[in-house]
C-alpha positions in Angstrom: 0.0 0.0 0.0 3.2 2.6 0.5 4.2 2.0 -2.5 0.8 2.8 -4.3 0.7 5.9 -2.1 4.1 6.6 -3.3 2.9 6.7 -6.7 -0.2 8.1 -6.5 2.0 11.1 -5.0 4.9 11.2 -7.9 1.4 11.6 -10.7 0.0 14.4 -8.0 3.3 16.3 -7.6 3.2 16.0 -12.0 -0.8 17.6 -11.8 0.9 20.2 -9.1 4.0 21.5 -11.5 1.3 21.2 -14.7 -1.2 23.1 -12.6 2.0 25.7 -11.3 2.4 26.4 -15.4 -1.6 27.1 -15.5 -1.8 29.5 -12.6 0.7 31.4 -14.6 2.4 32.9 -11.3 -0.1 31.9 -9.1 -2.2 35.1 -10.6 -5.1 32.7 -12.3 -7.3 31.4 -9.3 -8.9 28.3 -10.3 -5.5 27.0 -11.4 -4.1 28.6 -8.3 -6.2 26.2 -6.1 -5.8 23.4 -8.3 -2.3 23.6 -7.4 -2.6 24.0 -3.6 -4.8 21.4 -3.3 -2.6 18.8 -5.4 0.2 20.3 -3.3 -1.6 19.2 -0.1 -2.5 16.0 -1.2 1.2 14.4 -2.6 2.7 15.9 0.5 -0.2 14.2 2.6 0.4 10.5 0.4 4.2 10.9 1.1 4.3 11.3 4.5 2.2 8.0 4.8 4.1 6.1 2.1 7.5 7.5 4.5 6.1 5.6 7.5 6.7 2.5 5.6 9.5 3.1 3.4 12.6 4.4 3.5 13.1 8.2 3.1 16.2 8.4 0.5 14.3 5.5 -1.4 10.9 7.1 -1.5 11.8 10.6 -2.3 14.0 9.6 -4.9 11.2 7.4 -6.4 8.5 10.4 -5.4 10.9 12.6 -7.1 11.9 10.7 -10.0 8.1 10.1 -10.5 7.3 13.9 -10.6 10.5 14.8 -13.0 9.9 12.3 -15.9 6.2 13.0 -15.8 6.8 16.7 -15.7 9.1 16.6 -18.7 6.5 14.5 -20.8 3.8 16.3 -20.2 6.2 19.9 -20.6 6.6 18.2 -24.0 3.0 17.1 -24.7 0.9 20.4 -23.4 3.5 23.2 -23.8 5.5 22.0 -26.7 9.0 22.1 -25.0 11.7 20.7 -26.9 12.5 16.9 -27.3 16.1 15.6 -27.9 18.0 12.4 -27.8 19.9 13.9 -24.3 16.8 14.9 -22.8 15.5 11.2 -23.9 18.4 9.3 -22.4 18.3 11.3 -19.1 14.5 10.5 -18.0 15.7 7.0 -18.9 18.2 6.8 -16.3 15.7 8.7 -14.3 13.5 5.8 -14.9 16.1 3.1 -14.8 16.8 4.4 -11.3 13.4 4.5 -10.3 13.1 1.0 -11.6 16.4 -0.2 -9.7 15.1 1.7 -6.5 12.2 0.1 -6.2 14.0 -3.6 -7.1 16.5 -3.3 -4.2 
């Protein structure tokens, strides 16, 4: 069950940074509370998936989790640029996840 919880946190802290783009400086106030409440609801997730699991495992997972799905979605809905570096670098970011979670 942590590890769900971890997860479900790593997709809510993506909705949070997606929803940080929308509130465009936190001066748009439906996308403003959007983000506050995804903000209070990964950090509510990972402190109950860190009375389980370790901390350095968990946030790197949580953290790993919100970087790779930040950059594909930054790609998707905002058009930022794709290259083969950028590629290969949320691949290690998800080959360490993957290794993280194996050990």
């Amino acid at each position: 069950m942590a590890w769900l919880m971890l997860v479900i946190a790593g997709a809510l802290d993506v909705g949070w940074a997606i929803s940080m783009k929308y509130a465009e400086g936190y001066t748009r106030f439906g996308w403003s509370i959007t983000s506050l409440v995804l903000l209070a609801a990964f950090v509510f997730l990972l402190g109950r998936a860190l009375k389980v699991l370790e901390v350095g495992v968990a946030y790197s997972v949580w953290t790993g989790i919100g970087a790779a799905g930040t950059f594909l979605l930054g790609v998707v809905l905002f058009g930022e640029t794709l290259s083969a570096m950028k590629i290969a670098g949320i691949t290690l970011v998800l080959m360490g996840i993957t290794a993280l979670k194996l050990a």
